[in-house]
C-alpha positions in Angstrom: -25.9 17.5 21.1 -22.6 17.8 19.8 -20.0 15.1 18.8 -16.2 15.2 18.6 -14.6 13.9 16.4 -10.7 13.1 15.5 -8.5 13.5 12.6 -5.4 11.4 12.4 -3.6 12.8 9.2 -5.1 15.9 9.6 -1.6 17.7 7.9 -3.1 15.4 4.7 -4.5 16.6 1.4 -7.9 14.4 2.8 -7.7 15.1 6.2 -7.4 19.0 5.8 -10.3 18.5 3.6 -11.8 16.4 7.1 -11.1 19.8 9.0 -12.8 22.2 6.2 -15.9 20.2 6.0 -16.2 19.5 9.8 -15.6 23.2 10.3 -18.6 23.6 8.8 -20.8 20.4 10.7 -23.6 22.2 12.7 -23.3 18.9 14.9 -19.3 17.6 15.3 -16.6 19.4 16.4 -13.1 18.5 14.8 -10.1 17.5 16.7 -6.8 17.3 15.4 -4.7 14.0 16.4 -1.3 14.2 16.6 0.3 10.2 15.5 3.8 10.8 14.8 6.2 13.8 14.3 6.1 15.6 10.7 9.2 14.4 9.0 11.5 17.1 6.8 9.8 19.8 9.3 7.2 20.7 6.8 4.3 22.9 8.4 0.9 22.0 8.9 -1.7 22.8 6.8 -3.7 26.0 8.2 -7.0 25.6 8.5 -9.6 28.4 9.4 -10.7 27.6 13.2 -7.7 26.3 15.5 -9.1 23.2 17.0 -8.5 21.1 19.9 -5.1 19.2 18.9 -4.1 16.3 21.1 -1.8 13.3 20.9 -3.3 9.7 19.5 -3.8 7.7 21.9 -6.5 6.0 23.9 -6.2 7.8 27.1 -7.1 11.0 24.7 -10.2 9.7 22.8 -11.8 9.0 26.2 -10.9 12.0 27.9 -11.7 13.7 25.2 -15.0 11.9 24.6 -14.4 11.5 20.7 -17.5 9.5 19.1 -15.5 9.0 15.6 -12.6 8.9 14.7 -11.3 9.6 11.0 -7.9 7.8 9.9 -6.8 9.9 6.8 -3.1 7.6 6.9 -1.7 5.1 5.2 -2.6 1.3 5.2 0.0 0.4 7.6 -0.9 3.2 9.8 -4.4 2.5 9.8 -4.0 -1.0 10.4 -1.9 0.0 13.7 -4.6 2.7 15.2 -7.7 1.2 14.4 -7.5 -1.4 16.7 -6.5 1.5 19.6 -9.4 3.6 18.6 -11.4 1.1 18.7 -10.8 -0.5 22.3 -10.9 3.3 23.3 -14.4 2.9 22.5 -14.7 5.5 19.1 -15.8 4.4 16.0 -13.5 4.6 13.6 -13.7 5.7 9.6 -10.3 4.9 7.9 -10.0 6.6 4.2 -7.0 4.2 3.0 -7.5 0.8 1.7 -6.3 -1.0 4.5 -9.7 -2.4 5.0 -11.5 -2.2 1.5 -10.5 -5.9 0.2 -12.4 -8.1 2.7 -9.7 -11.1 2.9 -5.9 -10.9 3.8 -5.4 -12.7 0.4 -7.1 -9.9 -1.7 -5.1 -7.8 0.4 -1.8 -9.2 -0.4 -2.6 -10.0 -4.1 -3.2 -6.2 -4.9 -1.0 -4.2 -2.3 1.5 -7.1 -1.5 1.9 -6.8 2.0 0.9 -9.1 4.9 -2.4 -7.4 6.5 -1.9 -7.2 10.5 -5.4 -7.3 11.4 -7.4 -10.4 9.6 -10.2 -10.2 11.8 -10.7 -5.8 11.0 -10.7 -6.4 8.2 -13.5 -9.3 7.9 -15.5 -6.9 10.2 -15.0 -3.9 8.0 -18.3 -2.3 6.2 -17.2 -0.7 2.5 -18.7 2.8 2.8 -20.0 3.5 -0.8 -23.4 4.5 0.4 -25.2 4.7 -3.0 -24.8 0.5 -2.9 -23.9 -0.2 0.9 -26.2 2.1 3.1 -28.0 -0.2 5.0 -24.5 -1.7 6.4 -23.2 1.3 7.7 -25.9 2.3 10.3 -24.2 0.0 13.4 -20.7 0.0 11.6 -17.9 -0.2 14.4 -15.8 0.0 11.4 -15.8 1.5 8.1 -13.7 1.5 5.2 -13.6 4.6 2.9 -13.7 3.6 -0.5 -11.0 4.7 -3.4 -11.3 7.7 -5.2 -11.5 6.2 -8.5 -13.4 3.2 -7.7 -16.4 5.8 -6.1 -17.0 7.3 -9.7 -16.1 3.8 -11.1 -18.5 2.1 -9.2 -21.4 5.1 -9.8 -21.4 4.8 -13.2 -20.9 1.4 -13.9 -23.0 -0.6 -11.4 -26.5 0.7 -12.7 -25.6 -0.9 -16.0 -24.1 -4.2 -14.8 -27.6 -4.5 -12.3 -29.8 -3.4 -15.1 -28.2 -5.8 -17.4 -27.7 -3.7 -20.2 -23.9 -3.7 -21.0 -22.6 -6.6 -23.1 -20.3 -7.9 -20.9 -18.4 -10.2 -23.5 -17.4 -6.9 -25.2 -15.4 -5.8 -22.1 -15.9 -2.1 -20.4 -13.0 0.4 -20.6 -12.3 2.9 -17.9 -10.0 5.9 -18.7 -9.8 7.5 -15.4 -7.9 10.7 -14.6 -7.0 12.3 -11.5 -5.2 15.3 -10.0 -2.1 15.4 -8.5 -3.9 15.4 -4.8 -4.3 12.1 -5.2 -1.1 10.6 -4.4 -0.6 12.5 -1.2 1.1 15.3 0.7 4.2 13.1 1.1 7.0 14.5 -1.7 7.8 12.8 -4.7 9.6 12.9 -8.1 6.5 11.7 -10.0 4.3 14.6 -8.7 6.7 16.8 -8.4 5.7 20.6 -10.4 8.5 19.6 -12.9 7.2 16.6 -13.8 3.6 17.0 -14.0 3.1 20.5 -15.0 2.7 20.4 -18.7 2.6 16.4 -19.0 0.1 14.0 -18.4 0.9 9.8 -17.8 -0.3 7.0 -17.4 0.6 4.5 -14.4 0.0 1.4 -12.5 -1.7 0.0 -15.7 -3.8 -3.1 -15.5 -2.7 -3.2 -12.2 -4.0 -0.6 -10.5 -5.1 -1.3 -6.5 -8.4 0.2 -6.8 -9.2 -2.3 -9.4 -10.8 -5.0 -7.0 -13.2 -2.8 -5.6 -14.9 -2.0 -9.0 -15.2 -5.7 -9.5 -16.4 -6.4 -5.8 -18.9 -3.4 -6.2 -20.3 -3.8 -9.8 -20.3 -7.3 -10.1 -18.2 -7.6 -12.9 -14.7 -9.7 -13.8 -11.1 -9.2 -14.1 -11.0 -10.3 -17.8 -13.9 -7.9 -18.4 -12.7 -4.7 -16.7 -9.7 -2.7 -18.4 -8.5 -0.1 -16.1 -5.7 2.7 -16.9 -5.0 5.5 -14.1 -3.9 8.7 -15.3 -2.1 11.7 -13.7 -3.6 15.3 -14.7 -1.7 18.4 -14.1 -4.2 19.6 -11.7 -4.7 19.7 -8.3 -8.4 18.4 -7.5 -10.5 16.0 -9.6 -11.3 12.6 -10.9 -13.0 12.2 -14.2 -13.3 9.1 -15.9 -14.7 8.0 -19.2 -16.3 4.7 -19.6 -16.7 2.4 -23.0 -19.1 -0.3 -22.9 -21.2 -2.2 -25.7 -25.0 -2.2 -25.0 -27.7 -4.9 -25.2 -31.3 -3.7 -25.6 -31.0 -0.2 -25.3 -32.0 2.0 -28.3 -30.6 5.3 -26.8 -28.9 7.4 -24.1 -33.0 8.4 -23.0 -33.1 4.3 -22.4 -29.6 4.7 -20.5 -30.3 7.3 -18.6 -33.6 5.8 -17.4 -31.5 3.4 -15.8 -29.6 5.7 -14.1 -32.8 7.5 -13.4 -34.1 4.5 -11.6 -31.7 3.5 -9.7 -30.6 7.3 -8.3 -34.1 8.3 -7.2 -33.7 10.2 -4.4 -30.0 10.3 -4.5 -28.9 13.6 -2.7 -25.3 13.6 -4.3 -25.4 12.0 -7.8 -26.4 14.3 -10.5 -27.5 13.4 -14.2 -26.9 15.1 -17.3 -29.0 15.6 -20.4 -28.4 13.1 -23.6 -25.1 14.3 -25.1 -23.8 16.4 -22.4 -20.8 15.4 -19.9 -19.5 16.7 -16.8 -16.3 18.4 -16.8 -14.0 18.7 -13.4 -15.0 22.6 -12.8 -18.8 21.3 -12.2 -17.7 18.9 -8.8 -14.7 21.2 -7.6 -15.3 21.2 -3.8 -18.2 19.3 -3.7 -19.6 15.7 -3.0 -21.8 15.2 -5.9 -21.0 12.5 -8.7 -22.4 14.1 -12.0 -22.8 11.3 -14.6 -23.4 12.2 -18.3 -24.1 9.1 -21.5 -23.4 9.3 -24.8 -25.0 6.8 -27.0 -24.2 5.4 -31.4 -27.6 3.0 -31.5 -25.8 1.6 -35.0 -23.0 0.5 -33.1 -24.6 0.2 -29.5 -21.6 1.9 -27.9 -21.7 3.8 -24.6 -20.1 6.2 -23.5 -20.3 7.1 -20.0 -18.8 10.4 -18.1 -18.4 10.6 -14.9 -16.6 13.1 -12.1 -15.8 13.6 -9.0 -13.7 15.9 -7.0 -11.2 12.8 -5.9 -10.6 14.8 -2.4 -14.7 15.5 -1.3 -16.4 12.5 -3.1 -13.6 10.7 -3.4 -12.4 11.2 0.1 -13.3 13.4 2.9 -16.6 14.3 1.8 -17.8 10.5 1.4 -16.3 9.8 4.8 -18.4 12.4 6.4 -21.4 11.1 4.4 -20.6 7.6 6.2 -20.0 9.1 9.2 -23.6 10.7 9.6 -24.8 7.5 9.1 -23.4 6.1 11.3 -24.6 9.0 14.0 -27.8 8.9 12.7 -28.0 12.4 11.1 -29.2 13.5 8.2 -26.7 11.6 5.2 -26.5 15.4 3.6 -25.1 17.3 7.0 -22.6 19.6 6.2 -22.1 18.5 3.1 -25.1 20.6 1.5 
């Protein structure tokens, strides 16, 4: 049997990246969704089928039979549609953070805006599926979690669980990202001027991705230290973490954690004591590779991990929620 399913954004960094992995789905058939005209006349992407392309609304997802529907749009967007899909009887799997922080207070302490749909957003499931799969099977609604906060959230959780990281000490994540990250929309800040040749830091300490690290890992404001930074590359997140250990005697005892608590684990990878990840190893796929780096006279960690902030981060996740929530296989075109 095979599913439909529809792409609102679809002209999106994350939702042509929706398109290229469904392309590829040996059981869901893409279908473009058409929200809103494209404004400055700026083309769509191209993609390598042509499929079914429709306008957003309800009367279309039943016609049209669509099981799923993907939301790659921002929060105020999503916060309109998904109640539509929804009563037009889809599920629904947004990829912005309209629906990530759980309360309309989170919601308005980190993106300051009034959320529009309190009762969505208690019923939302947070899709990281490495700490949240048994919520997802049943989902009517699932929220897509940030880029940063899926390699975040990889690398630090273990520890935090395992109770190995000296919390008291604080953890430091340097995160990077490319330019893909902030979106098709044009802007000065990721313009080619400004970010070929540079590299910056912004949103420091108060970053919106922060509170889903702390909801996922367990961990407190005063104890997280957060810094995005823009590379001048297209694709990729890699983030180094900094953390002070308590009864671990070396990166073998760190990565046994890991070890433990990824067995089985079809997209998280680990790296030999010493050796990190760089962005070229996760370009276009939906692994996490994780590699630790360990003093024992000073008990520092160090902790690498990437992802490719537009498969892992994005569209690839979402389709790794999405099978689970069709029942398929969680590696289905993704592999």
């Amino acid at each position: 049997m095979t599913y439909k399913a529809g792409i609102v954004g679809y002209r999106g960094y994350s939702g042509a990246e929706l398109v290229r992995i469904l392309e590829h789905h040996p059981a869901v058939q893409p279908v473009l969704l058409d929200h809103r005209t494209e404004d400055g006349g700026r083309p769509p992407i191209r993609h390598a089928s042509h499929p079914v392309r429709l306008h957003c609304g309800p009367e279309a997802i039943k016609n049209e039979g669509l099981a799923v529907v993907f939301l790659a749009t921002p929060p105020e967007v999503s916060m309109e549609l998904a109640p539509v899909m929804l009563g037009a009887g889809a599920l629904v799997v947004d990829l912005s953070g309209a629906f990530r922080l759980g309360t309309p207070e989170n919601y308005m302490a980190w993106y300051k805006e009034t959320h529009t749909q309190p009762a969505l957003l208690a019923e939302a499931v947070y899709g990281l599926p490495e700490f949240r799969r048994d919520g997802i099977p049943g989902a009517r609604l699932l929220s897509n979690p940030g880029c940063y906060p899926t390699a975040a959230n990889l690398a630090i959780a273990p520890l935090i669980q395992a109770g190995v990281v000296d919390r008291a000490a604080g953890i430091v994540c340097d995160a990077k990202s490319g330019t893909s990250g902030a979106g098709r929309k044009p802007s000065l800040k990721t313009s080619f001027c400004e970010v070929t040749e540079n590299f910056s830091a912004y949103s420091i300490l108060r970053h919106r991705h922060v509170p889903e690290v702390l909801m996922v890992s367990g961990i407190e404001d005063r104890e997280f230290s957060f810094t995005a930074q823009l590379l001048p590359v297209h694709r990729g997140i890699l983030e180094t973490i900094y953390c002070r250990t308590v009864g671990v005697e070396s990166a073998e005892d760190l990565l046994a954690v890991y070890e433990k608590r990824y067995a089985g684990e079809p997209f998280i990878r680990l790296y030999e004591p010493g050796h990190v990840p760089d962005l070229r190893a996760v370009a276009r796929t939906n692994f996490c590779d994780i590699g630790v780096t360990f003093d024992a006279a000073s008990g520092r960690a160090v902790v690498v991990a990437a992802i490719d902030n537009l498969v892992k981060g994005a569209a690839g996740q979402a389709i790794q929620n999405m099978n689970l929530m069709l029942g398929f296989p969680e590696t289905e075109g993704l592999l």
